[in-house]
Backbone as a ProteinNet text record, in pm:
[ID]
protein_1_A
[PRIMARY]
XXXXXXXXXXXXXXXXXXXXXXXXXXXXXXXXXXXXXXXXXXXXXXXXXXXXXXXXXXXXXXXXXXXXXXXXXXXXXXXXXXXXXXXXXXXXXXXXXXXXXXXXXXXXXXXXXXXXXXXXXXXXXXXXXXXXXXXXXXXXXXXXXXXXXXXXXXXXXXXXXXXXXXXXXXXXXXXXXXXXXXXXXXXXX
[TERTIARY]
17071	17099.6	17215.9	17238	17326.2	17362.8	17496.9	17542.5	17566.1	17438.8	17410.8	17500.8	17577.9	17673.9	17777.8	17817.6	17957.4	17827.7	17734.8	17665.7	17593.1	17530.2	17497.2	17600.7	17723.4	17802	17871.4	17876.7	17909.9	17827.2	17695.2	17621	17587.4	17654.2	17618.8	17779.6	17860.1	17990.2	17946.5	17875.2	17770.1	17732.9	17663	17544.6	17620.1	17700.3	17795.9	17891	17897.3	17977.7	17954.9	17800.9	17707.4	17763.9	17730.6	17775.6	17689.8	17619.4	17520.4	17492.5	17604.3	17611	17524.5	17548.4	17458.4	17328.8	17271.9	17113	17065.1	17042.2	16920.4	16985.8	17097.2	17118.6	17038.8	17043.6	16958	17014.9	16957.3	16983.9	16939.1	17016.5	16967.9	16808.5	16769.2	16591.5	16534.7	16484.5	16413.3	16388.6	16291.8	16227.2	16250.2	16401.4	16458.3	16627.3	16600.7	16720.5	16786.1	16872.4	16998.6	16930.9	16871.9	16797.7	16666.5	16627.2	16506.3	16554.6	16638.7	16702.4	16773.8	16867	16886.3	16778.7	16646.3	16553.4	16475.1	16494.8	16439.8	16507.4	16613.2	16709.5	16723.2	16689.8	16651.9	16536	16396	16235.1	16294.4	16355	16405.6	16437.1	16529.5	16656.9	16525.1	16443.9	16314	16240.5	16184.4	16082.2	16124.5	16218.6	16293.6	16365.1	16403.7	16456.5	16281.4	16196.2	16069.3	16008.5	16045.8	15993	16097.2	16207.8	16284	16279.9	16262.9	16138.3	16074	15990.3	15842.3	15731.6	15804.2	15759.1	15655.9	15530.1	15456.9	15488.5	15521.4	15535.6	15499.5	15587.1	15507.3	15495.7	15611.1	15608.8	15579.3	15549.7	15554.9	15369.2	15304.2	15164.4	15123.5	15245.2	15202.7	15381.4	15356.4	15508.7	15590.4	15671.6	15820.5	15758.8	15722.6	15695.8	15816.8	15772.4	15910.5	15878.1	16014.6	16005.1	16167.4	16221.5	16288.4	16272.9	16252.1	16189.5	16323.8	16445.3	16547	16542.6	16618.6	16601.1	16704.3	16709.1	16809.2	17003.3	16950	17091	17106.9	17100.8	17048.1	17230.9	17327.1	17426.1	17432.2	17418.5	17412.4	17293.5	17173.3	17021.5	17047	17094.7	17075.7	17169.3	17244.9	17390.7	17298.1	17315.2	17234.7	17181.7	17049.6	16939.1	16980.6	17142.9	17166	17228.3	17292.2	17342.8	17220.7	17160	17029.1	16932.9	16972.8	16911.1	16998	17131.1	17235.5	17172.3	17162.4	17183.2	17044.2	16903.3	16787.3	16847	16876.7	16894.5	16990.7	17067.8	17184.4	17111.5	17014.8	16921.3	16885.9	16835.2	16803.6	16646.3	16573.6	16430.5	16365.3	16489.6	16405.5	16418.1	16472.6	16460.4	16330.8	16306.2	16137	16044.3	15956	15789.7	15759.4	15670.7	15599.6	15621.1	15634.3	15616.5	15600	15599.1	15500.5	15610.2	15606.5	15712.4	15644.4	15617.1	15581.5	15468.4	15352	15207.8	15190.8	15350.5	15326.4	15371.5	15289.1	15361.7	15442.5	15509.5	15649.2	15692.7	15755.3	15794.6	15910.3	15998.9	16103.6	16244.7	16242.4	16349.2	16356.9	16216.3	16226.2	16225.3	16203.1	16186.6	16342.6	16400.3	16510.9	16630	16624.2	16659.7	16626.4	16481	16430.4	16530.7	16514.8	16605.5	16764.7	16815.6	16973.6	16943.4	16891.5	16860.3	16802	16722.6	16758.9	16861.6	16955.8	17056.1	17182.5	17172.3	17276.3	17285.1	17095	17126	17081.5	17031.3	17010.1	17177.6	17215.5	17347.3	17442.1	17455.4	17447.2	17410.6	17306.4	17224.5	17322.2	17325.4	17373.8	17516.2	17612.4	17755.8	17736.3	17695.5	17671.6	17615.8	17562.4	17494	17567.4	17661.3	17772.9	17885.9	17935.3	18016.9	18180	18067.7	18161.4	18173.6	18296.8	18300.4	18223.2	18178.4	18099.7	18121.9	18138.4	18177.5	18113.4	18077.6	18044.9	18070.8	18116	18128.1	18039.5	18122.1	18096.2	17971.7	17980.8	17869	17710.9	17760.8	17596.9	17560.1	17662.5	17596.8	17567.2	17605.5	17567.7	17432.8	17388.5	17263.9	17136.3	17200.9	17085.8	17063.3	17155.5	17170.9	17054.7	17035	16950.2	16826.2	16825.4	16720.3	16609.9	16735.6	16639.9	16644.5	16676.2	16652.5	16541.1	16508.7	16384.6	16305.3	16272.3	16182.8	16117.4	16227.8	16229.2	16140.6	16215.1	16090	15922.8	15920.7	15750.9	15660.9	15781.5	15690.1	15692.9	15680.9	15715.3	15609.6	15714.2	15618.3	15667.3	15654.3	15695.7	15705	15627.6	15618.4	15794.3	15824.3	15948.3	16071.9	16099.9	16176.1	16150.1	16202.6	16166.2	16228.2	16181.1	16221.5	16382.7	16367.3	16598.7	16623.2	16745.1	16843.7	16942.2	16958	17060	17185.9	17249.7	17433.8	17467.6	17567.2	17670.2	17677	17623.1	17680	17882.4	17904.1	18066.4	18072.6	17952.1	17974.5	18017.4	18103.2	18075.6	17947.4	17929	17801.8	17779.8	17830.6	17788.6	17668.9	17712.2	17659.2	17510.7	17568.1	17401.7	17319.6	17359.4	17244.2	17159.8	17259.6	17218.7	17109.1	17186.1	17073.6	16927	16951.6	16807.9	16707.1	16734.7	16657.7	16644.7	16682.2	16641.4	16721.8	16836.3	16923.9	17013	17106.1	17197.8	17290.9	17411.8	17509.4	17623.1	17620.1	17678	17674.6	17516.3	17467	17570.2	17608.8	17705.7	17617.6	17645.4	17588.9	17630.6
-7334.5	-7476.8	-7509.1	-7631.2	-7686.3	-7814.4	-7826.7	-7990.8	-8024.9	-8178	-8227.4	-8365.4	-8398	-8500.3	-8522.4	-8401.8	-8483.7	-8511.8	-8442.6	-8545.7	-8630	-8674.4	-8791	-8937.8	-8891.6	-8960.8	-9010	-8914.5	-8927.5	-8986.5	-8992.2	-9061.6	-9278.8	-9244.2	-9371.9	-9434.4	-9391.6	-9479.6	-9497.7	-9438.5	-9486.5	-9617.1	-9581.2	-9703.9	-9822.5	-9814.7	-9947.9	-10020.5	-9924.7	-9924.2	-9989.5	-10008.8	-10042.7	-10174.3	-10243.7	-10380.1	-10463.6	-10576.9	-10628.5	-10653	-10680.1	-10657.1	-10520.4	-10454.3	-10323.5	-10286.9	-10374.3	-10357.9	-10345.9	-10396	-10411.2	-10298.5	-10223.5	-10119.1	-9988.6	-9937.3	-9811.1	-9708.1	-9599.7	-9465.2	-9326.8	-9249.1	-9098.4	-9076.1	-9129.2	-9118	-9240.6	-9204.5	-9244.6	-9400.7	-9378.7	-9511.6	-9590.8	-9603.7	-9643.7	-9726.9	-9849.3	-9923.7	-9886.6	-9943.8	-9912.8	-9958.3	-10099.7	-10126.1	-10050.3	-9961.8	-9911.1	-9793.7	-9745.8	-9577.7	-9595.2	-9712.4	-9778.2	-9782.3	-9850.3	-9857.9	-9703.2	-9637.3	-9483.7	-9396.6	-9420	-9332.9	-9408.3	-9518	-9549.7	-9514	-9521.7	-9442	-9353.7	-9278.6	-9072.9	-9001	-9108.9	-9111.9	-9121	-9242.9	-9230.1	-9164.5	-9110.3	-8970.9	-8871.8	-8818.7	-8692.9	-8682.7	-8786	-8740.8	-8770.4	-8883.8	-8838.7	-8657.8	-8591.9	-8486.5	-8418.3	-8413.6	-8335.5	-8275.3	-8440.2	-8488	-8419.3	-8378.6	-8360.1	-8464.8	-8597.9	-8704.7	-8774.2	-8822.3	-8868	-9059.2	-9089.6	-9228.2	-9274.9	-9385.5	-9461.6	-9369.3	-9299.1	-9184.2	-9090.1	-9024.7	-8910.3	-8853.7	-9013.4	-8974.8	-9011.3	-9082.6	-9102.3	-9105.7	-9129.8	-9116.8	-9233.4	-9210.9	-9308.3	-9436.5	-9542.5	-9666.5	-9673.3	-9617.8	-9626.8	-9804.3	-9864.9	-10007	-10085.3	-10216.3	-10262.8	-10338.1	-10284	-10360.8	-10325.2	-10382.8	-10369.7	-10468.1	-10379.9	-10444.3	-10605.4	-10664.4	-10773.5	-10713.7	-10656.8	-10588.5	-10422.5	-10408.6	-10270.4	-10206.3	-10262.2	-10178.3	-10157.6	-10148.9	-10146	-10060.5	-10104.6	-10024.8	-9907.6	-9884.6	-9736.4	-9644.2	-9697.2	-9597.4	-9504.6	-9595.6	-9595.6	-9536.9	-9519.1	-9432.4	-9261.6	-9305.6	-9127.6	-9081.8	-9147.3	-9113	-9019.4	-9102.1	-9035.8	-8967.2	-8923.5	-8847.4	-8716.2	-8733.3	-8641.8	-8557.7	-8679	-8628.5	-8559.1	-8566.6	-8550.3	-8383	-8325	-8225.5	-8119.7	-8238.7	-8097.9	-7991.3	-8075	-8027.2	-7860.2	-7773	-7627.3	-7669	-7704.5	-7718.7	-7754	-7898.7	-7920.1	-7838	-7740.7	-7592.9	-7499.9	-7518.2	-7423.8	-7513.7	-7430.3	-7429.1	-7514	-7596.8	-7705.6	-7856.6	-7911	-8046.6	-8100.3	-8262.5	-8313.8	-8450.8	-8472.9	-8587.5	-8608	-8726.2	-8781.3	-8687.2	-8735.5	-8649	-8514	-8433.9	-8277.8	-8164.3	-8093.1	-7990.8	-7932.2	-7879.3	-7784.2	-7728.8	-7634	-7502.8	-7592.6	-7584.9	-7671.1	-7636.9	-7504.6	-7475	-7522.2	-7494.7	-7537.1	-7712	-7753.2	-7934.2	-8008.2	-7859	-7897.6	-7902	-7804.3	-7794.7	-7903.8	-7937.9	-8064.6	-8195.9	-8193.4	-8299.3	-8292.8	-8204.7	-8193.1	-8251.4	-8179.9	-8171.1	-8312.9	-8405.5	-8591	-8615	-8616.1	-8681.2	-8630.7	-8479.9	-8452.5	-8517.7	-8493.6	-8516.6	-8675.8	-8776.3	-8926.6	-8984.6	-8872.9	-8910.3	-8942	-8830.8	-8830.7	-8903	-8946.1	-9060.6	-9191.7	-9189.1	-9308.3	-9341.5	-9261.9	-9221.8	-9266.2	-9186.9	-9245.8	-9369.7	-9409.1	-9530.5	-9645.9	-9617.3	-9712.1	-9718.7	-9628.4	-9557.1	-9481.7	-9461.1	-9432.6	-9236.3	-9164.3	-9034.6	-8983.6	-8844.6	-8781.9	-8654.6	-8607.3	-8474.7	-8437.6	-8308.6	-8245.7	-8121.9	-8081.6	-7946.8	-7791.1	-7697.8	-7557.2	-7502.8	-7524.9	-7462.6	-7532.7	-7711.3	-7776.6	-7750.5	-7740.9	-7704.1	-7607.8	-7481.2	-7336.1	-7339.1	-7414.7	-7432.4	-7478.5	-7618.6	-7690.5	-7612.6	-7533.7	-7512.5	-7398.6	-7288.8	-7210.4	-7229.6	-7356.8	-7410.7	-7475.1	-7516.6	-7559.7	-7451	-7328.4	-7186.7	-7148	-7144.4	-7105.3	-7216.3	-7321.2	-7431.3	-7431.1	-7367.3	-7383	-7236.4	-7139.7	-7014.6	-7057.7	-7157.7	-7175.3	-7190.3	-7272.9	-7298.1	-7444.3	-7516.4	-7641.2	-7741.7	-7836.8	-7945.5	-8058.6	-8119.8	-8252.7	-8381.8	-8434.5	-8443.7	-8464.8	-8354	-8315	-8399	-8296.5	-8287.6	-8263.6	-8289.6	-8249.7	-8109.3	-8096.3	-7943.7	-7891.2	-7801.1	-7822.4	-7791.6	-7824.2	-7887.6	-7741.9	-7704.1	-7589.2	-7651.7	-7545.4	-7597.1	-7461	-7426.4	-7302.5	-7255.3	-7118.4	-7033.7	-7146.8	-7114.2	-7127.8	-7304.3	-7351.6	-7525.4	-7551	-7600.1	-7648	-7641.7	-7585.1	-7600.7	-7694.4	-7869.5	-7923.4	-7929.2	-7985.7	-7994.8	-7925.5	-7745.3	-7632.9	-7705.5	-7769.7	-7816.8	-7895.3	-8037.5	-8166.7	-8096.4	-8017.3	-7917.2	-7891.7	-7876.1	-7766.6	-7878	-8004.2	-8107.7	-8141.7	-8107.6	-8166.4	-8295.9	-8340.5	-8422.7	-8385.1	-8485.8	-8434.7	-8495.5	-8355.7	-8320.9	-8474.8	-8459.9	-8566.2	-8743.6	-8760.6	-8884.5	-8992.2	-9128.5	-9221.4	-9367	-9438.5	-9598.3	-9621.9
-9792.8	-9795.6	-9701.7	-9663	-9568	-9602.4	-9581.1	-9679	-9574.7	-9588.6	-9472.1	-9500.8	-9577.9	-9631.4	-9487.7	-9430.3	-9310	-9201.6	-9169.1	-9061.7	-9095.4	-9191.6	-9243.3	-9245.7	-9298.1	-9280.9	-9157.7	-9038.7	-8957.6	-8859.1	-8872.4	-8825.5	-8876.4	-9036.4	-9102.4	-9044.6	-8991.7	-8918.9	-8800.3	-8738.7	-8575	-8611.1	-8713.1	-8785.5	-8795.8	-8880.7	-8899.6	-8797.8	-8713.6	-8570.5	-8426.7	-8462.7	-8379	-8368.4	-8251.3	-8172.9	-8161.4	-8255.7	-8219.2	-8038.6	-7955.7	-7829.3	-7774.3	-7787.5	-7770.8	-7798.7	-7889	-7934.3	-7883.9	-7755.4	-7619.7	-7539.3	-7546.7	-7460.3	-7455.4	-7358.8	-7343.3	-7400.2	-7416.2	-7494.8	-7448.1	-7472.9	-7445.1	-7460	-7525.5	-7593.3	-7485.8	-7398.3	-7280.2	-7338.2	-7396	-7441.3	-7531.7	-7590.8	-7693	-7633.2	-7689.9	-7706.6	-7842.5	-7835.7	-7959.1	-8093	-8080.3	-8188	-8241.7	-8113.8	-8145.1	-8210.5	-8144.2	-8259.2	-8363.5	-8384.2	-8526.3	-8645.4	-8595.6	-8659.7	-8694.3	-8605.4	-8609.2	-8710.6	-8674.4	-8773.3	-8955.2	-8905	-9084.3	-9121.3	-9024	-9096.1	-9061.5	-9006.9	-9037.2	-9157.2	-9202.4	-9296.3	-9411.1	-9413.2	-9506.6	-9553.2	-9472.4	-9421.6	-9522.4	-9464.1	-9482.6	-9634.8	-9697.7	-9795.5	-9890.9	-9877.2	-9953	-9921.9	-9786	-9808.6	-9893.3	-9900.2	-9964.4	-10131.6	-10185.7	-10284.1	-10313.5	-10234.6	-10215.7	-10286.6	-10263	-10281.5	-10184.2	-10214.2	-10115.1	-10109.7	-9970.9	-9904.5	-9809.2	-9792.7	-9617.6	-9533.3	-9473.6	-9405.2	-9394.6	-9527.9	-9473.3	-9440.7	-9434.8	-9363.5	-9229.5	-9138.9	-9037.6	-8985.2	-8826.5	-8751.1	-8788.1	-8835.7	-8795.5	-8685.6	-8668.2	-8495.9	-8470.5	-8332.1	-8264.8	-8158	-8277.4	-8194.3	-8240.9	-8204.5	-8217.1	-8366	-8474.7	-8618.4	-8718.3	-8692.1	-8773.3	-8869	-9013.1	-9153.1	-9107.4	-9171.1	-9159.2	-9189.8	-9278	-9352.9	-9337.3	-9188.3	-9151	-9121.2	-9148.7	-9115.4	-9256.2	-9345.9	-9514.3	-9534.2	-9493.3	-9553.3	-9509.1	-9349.3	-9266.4	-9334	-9313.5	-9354.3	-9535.2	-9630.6	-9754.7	-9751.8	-9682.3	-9656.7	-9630.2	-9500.1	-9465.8	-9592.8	-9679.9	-9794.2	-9887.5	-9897.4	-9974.6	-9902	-9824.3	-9756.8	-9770	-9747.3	-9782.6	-9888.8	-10029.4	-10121	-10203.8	-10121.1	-10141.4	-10105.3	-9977	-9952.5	-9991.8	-10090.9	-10194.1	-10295.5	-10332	-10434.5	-10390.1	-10423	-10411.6	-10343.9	-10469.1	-10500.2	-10347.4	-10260.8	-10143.7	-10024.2	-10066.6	-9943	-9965.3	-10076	-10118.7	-10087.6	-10113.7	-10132.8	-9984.2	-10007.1	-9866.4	-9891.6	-9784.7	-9803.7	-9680	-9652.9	-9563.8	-9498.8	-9357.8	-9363.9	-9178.4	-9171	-9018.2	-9005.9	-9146.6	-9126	-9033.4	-9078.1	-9031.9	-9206.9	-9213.6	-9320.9	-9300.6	-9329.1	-9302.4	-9451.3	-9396.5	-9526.1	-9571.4	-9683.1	-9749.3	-9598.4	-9576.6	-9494.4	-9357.3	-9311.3	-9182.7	-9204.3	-9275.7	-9280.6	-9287.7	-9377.7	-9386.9	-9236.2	-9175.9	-9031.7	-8946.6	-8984.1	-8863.4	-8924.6	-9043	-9081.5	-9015.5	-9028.5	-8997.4	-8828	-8759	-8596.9	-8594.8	-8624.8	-8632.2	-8678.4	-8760.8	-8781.1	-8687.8	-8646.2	-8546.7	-8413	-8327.2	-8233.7	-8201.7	-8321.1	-8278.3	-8315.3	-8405.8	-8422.5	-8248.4	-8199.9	-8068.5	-7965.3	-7971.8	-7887.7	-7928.8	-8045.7	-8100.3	-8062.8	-8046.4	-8001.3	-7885.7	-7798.8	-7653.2	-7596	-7681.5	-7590.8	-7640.2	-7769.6	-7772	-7773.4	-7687	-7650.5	-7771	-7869.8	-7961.9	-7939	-8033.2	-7987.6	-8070.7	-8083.9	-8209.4	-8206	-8311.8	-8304.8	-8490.1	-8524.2	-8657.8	-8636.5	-8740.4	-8796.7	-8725.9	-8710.6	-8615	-8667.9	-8812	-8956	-8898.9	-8892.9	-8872.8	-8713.3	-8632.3	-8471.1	-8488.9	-8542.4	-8550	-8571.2	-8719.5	-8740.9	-8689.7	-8601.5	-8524.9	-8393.6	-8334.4	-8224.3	-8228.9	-8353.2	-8444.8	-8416.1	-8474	-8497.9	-8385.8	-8271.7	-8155.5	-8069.3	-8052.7	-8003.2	-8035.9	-8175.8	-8228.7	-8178.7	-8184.4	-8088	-8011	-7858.2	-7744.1	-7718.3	-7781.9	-7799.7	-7822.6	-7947.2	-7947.9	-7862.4	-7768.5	-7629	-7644.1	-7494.5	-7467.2	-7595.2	-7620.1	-7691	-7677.2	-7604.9	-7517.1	-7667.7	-7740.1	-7833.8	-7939.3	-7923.9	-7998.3	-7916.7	-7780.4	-7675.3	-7549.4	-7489.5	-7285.2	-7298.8	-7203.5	-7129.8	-7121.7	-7186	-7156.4	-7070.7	-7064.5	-6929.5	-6898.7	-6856.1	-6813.7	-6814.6	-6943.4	-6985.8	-6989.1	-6948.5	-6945.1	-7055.7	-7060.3	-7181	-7260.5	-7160.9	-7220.7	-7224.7	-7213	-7225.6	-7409.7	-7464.2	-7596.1	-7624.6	-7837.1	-7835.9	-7863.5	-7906.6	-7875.8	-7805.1	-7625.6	-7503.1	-7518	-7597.2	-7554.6	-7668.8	-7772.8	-7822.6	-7770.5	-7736.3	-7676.6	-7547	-7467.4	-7353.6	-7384.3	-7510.2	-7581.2	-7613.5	-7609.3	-7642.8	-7494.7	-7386.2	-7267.5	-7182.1	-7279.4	-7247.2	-7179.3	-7110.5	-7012.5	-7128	-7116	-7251.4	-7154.3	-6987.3	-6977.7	-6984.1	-7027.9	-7044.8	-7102	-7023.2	-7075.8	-7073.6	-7160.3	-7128.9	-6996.2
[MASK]
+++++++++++++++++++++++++++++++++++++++++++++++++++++++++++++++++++++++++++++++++++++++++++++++++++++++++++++++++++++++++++++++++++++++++++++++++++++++++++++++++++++++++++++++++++++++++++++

């Protein structure tokens, strides 16, 4: 298990942080404005704690729409959501057995990883494109960084992430994560 509580949180002060000015701005995620990964990261935040659950919902039978469809009271709903999402994943139970989230199955562990790795690196996206700082814990990069190693081994899946980006052994791991998703670790609004 992994207490996904400081990047959840650290992502839900992005959330609240956000500039209605910035909505229409562009983002690390090609095809996504601020409002569109706002909105993403709340169906994420959704998704993921029904799989944790192993609860069946809106999500977890088809993808997250990726579009500009923010709640009205979305610096309140999003944040909320990473909370319980946090707190779906303290539980033991949602690291076992199988469950199902953006109509894919996944083992409790590995679902659990995909979860941390959205909230780390849209966390990220989210920092940057409004020019706020971001930083989490050595424990959760250790993990995601893990986690998208093992990924990038499966073999390309465009789908997920682009192709990674070449970052220096000795770059922060930060940066080698953000790399491993195919992003440039120096990307600024």
């Amino acid at each position: 298990m992994i207490d996904m509580f400081p990047a959840c949180a650290r992502t839900a002060d992005l959330v609240i942080n956000a500039k209605d000015d910035q909505l229409g701005a562009r983002t690390p995620c090609e095809h996504m404005t601020v409002a569109a990964l706002l909105s993403h990261i709340g169906d994420v935040s959704t998704a993921f704690t029904d799989a944790a659950s192993k609860r069946s919902g809106v999500l977890t039978d088809v993808l997250p729409e990726i579009g500009e469809h923010l709640v009205s009271d979305w610096r309140t709903v999003y944040p909320d959501r990473l909370t319980a999402l946090a707190g779906a994943w303290e539980v033991p139970a949602a690291w076992e057995g199988s469950t199902r989230a953006a109509s894919l199955n996944f083992g409790g562990e590995r679902c659990g990883l995909v979860t941390l790795t959205e909230v780390v690196v849209h966390g990220w996206d989210l920092a940057r494109a409004t020019g706020q700082p971001y930083s989490v814990g050595e424990s959760v990069l250790d993990a995601v960084h893990s986690h998208l190693t093992w990924l990038v081994q499966q073999g390309p899946d465009e789908s997920l992430f682009k192709k990674p980006v070449p970052v220096p052994d000795d770059a922060p791991l930060l940066d080698r994560v953000i790399g491993l998703t195919g992003r440039d670790p120096g990307w600024s609004a």
